[in-house]
C-alpha positions, 0 to 999 in steps of 0.5 A: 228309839224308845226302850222297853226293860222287864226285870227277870226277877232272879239274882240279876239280869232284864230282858230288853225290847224295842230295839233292832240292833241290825241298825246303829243306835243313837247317843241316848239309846246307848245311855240307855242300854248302859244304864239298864246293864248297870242296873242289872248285869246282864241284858237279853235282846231277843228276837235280833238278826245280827251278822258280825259287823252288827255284832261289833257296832254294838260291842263299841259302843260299850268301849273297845275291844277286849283282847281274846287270848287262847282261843282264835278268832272266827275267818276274817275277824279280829274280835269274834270268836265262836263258842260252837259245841257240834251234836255228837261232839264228846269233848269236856263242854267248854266254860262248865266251870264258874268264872268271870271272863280273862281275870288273869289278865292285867286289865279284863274285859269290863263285859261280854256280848254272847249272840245266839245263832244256833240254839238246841230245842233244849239245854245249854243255859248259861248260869250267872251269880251275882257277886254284889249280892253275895258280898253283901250276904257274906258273914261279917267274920269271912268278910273280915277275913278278906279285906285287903287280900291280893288274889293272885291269877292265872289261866294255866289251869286251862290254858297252859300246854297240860291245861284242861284244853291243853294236849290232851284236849287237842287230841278230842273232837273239840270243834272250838279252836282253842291254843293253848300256850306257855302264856298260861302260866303268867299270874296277875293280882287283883283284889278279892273285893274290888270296886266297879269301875262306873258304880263304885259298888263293891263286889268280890271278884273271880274265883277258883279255877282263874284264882290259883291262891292268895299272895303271902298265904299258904296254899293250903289255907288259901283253898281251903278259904276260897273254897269257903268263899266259893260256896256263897259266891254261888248260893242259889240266891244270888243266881240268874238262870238265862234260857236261850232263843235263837237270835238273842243277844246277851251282855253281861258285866265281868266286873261284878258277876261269875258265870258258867255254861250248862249242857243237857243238849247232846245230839243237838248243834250249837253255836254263838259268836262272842266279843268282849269290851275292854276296859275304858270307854270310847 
């Protein structure tokens, strides 16, 4: 089965033809997939017609499932859940901040498969910032600066009982099934500037919100360095701009991009089925 990849000529990311990821895809069709993704970060597959089962064939043959915490799984699977925003639902749109998906734990997910089911007529891209390009742009004085530093992790700041999506939240009209819980409050470590896994590329990974400081920096010197960071992480240059279609599935790498959702869809449903890939190939 053949591929056809078109470059979208931004920051990152390709839309990919010729494929109907209904049906299995054979050894080399999968090579191919993986080495388009390697290449651009983020792949686009329009025009798919997908239940839950196909979403999780394709998501395996990428490796296994990452582990979703904090938020439930859809009825009757283990690794699918829903990112749903109802028309006139008014909770804080969900994932509006910049991030790299479950930096806070041990061993993140390496990448993430997001399908279309429910897309508005408007609205509701999803930005993605490129963090190969922005370390390659950094100055070489803040990159200095960063070599060798220990960003410290955490998903309290929105998973935690008084986290952004903690009580407070529950009470809103949220549809998604977020559970909050003490677990938040955990902190993992990982590098500022990290190497990627298959590439060896270097990126800078994460960013404010998962990154709550800097292990041996005062915390006020630590923000105010992440926030320094923050503002070249997602210069306009190194972001890609994904427009949704109904039935597109995207896959995108954790391990060298941020990303965020947008709004500007109210009045409108809207619902995708998420997986994650954990680290470690099958």
């Amino acid at each position: 089965m053949s591929i056809q990849v078109e470059a979208s000529g931004q920051a990152c990311g390709a839309k990919v033809l010729g494929l109907d990821l209904s049906q299995p895809l054979n050894p080399e069709t999968v090579q191919a997939i993986r080495a388009a993704w390697l290449e651009h970060h983020v792949l686009a597959f329009p025009d798919q017609t997908l239940n839950d089962d196909d979403l999780e064939r394709f998501t395996g043959y990428f490796g296994p499932f990452g582990d979703d915490p904090f938020i439930a799984p859809v009825p009757g699977r283990d690794h699918v859940i829903a990112v749903e925003r109802r028309a006139q639902e008014q909770a804080p749109l969900f994932a509006e901040a910049w991030h790299s998906d479950w930096s806070f734990q041990a061993t993140p997910p390496i990448g993430t498969c997001l399908h279309g089911i429910t897309i508005p007529p408007t609205g509701g891209d999803t930005l993605f910032a490129n963090q190969h390009k922005a370390l390659d742009t950094l100055p070489p004085a803040l990159r200095g600066r960063i070599e060798g530093l220990m960003a410290m992790h955490s998903a309290k700041v929105g998973y935690a009982p008084d986290g952004l999506y903690g009580a407070a939240d529950a009470a809103s009209d949220r549809s998604m099934d977020i559970r909050p819980s003490p677990e938040a409050q955990a902190v993992q470590s990982h590098p500022l500037i990290r190497r990627h896994s298959e590439t060896g590329r270097a990126s800078l990974y994460s960013c404010l919100g998962y990154i709550v400081g800097i292990e041996g920096m005062p915390d006020e010197e630590a923000v105010e360095l992440l926030m320094e960071l923050y503002g070249w992480q997602t210069r306009e240059e190194n972001v890609y701009t994904h427009q949704w279609e109904e039935g597109m599935l995207i896959m995108w790498d954790n391990r060298c991009l941020l990303h965020r959702a947008t709004g500007g869809y109210d009045g409108h449903d809207r619902l995708l089925h998420r997986t994650t890939i954990g680290a470690g190939a099958l």
